[in-house]
N, C-alpha and C positions, 0 to 999 in steps of 0.2 A: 504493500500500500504506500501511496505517495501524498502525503500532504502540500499543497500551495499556498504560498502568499502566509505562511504561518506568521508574520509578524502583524498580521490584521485578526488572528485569531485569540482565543483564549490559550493559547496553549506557547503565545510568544513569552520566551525564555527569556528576552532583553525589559521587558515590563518592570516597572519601578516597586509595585504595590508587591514583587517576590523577593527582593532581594535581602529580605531579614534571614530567607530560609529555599534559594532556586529548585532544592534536591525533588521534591516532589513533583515538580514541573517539568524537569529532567526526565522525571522517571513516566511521565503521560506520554510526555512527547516522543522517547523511545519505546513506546507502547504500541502510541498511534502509527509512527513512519517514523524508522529510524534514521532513515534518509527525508530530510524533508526538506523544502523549498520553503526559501525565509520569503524571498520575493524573485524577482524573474532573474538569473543567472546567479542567483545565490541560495548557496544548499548548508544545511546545518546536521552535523550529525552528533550521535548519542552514545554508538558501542563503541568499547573495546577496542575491537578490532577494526571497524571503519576507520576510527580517529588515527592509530597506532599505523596504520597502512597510507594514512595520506600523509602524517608526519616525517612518514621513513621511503616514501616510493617515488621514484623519480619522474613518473607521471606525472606529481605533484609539484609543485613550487613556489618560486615569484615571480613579478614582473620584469622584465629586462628592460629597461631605459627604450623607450619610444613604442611600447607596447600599451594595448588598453584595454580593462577587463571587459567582461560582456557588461558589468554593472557597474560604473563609476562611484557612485556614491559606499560600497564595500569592497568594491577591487582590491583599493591600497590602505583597507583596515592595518593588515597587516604588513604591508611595505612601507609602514610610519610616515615620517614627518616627509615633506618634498625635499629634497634630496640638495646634502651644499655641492657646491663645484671646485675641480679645481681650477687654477689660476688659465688652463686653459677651455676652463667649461665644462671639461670634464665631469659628470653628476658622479658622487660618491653618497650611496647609502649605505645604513648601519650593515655590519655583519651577517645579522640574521635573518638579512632580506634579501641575500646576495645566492644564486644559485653559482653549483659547479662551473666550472674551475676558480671564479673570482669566490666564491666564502673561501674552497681546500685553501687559496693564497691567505687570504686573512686569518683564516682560522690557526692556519699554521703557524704565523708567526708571532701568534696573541698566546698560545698555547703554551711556547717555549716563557714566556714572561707568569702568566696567569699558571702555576704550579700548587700540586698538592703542600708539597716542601710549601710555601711561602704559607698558603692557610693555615698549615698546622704551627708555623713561627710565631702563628698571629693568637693562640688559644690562651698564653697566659694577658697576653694583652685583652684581648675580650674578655676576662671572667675579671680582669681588674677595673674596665668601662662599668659592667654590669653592677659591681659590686658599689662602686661609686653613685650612680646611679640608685639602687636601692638605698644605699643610704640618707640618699634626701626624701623617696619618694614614701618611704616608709615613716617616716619623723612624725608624722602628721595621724597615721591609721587608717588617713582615706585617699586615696590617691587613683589617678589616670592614668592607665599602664600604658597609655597606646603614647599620650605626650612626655609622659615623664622614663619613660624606659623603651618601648619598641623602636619609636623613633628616634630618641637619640644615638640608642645604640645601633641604629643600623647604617644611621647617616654619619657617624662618628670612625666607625669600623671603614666602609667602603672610602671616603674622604682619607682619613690617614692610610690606606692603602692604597692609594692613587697618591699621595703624597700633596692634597688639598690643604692648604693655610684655614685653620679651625673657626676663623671668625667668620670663614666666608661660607660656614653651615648652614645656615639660617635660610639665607637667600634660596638655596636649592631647594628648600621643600616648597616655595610658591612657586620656583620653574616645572618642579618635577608634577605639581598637583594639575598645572595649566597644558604639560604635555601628554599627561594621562589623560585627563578628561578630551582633548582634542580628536583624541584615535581611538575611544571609545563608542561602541554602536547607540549604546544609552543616552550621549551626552554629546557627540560631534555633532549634532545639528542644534544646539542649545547657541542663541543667539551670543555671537562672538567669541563661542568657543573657538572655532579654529584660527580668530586674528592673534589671543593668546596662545594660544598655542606656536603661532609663529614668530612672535615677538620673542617666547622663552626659549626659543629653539636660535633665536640669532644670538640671545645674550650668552647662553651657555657655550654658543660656538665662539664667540668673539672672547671670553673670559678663558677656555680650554688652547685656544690659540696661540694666546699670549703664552701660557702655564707650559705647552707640549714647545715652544721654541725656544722657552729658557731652558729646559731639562736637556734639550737639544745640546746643547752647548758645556751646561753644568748639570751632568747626572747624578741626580742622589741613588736612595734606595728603595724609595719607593717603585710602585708599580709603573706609573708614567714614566719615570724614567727609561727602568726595564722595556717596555713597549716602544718606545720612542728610538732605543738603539739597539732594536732586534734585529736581527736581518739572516734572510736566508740567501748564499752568497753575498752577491750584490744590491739585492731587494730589501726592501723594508717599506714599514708605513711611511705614507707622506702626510705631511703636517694635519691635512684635511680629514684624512684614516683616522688620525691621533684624537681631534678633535671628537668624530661621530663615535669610536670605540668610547670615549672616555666619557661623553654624556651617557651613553646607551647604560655603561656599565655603571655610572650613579645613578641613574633612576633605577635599573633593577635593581641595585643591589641597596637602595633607601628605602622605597616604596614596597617591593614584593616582601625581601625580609622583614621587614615590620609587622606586615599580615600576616606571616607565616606563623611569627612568634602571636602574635595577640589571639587570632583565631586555636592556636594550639592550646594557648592556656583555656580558651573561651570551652574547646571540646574538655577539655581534663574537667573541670569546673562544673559539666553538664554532665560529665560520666564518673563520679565519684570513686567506684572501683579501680577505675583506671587511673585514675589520679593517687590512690593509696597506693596501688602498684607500685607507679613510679617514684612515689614517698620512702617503700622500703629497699629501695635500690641506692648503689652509690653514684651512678651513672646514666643516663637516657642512653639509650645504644641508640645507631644507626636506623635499624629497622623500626625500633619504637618511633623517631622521627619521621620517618617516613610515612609508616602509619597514620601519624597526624597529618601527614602533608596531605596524604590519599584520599584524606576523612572530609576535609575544609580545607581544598588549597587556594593561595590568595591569586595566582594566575585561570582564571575559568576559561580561554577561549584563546585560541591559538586559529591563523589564519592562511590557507595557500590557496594556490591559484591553478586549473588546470593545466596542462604546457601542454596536452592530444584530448581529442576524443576517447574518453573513457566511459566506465563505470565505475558505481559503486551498488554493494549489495542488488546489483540490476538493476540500478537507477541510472539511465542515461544522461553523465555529464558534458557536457560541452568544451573544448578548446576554449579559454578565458574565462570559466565559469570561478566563483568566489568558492570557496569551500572552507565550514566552519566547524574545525572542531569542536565541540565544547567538553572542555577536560576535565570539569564536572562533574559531568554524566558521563565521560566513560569511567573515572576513578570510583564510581556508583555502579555499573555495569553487572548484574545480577547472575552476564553468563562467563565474567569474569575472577566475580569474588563472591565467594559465601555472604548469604548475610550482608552485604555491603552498604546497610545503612548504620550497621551495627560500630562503634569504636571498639577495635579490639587491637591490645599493644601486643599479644603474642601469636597476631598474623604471621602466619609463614611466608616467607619471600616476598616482598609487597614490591609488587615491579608495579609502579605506576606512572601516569602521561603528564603530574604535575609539571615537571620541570623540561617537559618537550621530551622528542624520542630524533633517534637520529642523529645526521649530522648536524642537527642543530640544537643537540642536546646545551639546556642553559650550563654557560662556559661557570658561571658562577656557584653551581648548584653546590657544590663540597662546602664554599662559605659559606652559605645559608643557613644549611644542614650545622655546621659549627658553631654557627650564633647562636642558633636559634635550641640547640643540645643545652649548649651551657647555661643560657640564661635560662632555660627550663630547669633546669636543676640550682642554681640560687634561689629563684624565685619559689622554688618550693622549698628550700629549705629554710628561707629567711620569713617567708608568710607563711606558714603552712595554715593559719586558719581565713586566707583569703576568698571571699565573696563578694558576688558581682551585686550593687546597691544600684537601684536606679532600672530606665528603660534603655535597653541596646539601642544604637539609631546606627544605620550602615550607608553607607556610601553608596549613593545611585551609582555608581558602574555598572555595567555587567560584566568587563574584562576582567577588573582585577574587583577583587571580594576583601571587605576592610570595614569596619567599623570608622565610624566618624570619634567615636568614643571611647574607652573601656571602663567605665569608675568600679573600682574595688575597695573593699576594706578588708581589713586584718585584727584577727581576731586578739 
């Protein structure tokens, strides 16, 4: 069965009046067609395996520079912001929107810089963020986790790993808020979204400009530097690379780990077993992480583009058709995971779509996973009788999933 025009329907997944709680709306809409048409050249899926197979198949993609989708208005969801140039025109977009052979180059020489080695240097440094952080937020008995701890900690971490001057933290949460909401399906036709959106997109390329040409010259140790004098032979980024990598990688790695962490507490919080679980442990493992991630991740919807005439599940897609995963509802996927509305920390193997599949697996994922371990494990050992006071308010997005709020008290 095939649904059309599903954004005119009740069972549109981008609707504001779901977003306290999408998952049952997920689970209709993979009921009804799990390939379904959002509007004319744009298709939305639900399983497992539809999502995981358009993530990972080469049939799949982005747009290549002078290309245009069947549907303008969702084409270039996911090929972000319009594209800088270089000095001769040349359009450069982010990494993750760049198909074969231009991502293998980039990827490759982000790789050699972006290392587990540098994450794991970074764990006593984050668990001494966090702990600082708790200390004020906790003085009080009632505090906001999401302003007084997710987001400091996340935009603090990714900022001194790129080797950001600390004062100039601030500013990046009202670029990163004005370029989320811009590329979002919920909120890019909300009047003057997308002129903010391009005004934050010039400041953070003109401020990252300057930053990636001084490091040019005078390399420290941080990450910008490392990127800036990577080079495979003779190759490396060029100044305008440095720039799109180095915003791309502060907005995920400020905005998506924030949710990661706030929503994880928010599931523990709602699932109290599982919250004693990880009380009598010394450690959040890996997979317990994950777990959360799989449960409420803060990335929902991932976006490519056809490059042939295909299908899916025998749904005939088109050459330039939009296709939407939503990652959601496959991390819900009932013919993937037992139970899969259920939180449970001692899932076996929790392979899931949060953080993409493929070669365009999030380059950031191991630091996420890092943050978001550790300060789980402070945060329960320093609150342990923490509860959520007040009404949850969430963020109209529908890309990324986040509370406007988090108020808790301690016991």
């Amino acid at each position: 069965m095939t649904l059309t025009n599903v954004l005119q329907s009740d069972l549109n997944p981008f609707a504001p009046e779901i977003r306290d709680d999408p998952y049952p709306r997920y689970r209709a809409l993979r009921d009804a067609a799990p390939v379904a048409q959002a509007a004319p050249g744009v298709w939305l899926l639900t399983r497992f395996g539809d999502c995981e197979t358009v993530l990972n198949d080469p049939r799949f993609g982005h747009l290549e520079p002078g290309e245009e989708p069947s549907n303008p208005m969702f084409g270039r969801l996911g090929d972000g912001i319009e594209p800088l140039c270089e000095p001769d025109g040349t359009p450069v977009n982010a990494f993750i929107t760049l198909n074969p052979p231009a991502h293998t180059r980039v990827r490759g020489l982000l790789s050699g810089a972006f290392t587990v080695r540098r994450v794991q240097q970074l764990e006593p440094r984050i668990a001494e963020i966090v702990d600082g952080l708790l200390d004020t937020a906790l003085e009080s008995g009632k505090f906001d986790l999401l302003s007084t701890v997710c987001y400091p900690l996340s935009v603090t971490v990714i900022s001194e790993l790129l080797g950001v001057p600390p004062g100039d933290y601030p500013v990046f949460c009202e670029w990163t808020e004005h370029i989320c909401a811009g590329l979002d399906p919920a909120l890019m036709n909300q009047e003057g979204a997308r002129e903010r959106m391009r005004r934050a997109r010039e400041e953070f390329a003109g401020y990252f400009l300057a930053l990636a040409r001084e490091r040019r010259g005078k390399p420290g140790h941080d990450l910008l530097s490392a990127m800036a004098n990577a080079k495979a032979g003779a190759d490396r980024l060029t100044d305008v690379e440095l720039v799109v990598t180095s915003t791309l990688l502060l907005i995920a790695g400020h905005e998506t780990t924030a949710n990661y962490l706030a929503n994880s507490v928010l599931a523990l919080l709602r699932n109290p077993a599982e919250l004693e679980r990880l009380a009598s442990q010394p450690v959040v493992t890996p997979g317990e992480a994950d777990e959360l991630l799989r449960y409420d991740p803060p990335g929902q919807l991932a976006s490519r583009v056809a490059r042939v005439d295909t299908e899916l599940g025998g749904v005939p897609i088109a050459k330039g058709d939009s296709v939407l995963p939503l990652l959601g509802a496959a991390n819900r996927d009932p013919e993937r995971y037992a139970d899969p509305d259920r939180l449970d920390l001692t899932r076996p193997n929790v392979k899931h779509l949060a953080f993409g599949h493929g070669i365009h697996l999030c380059l950031g994922a191991q630091l996420a996973r890092t943050e978001t371990r550790i300060a789980l494990r402070r945060l329960i050992d320093r609150a342990p009788g923490m509860a959520v006071v007040g009404e949850l308010r969430w963020k109209p997005h529908a890309s990324l999933r986040g509370m406007q709020e988090f108020p808790l008290v301690t016991a």
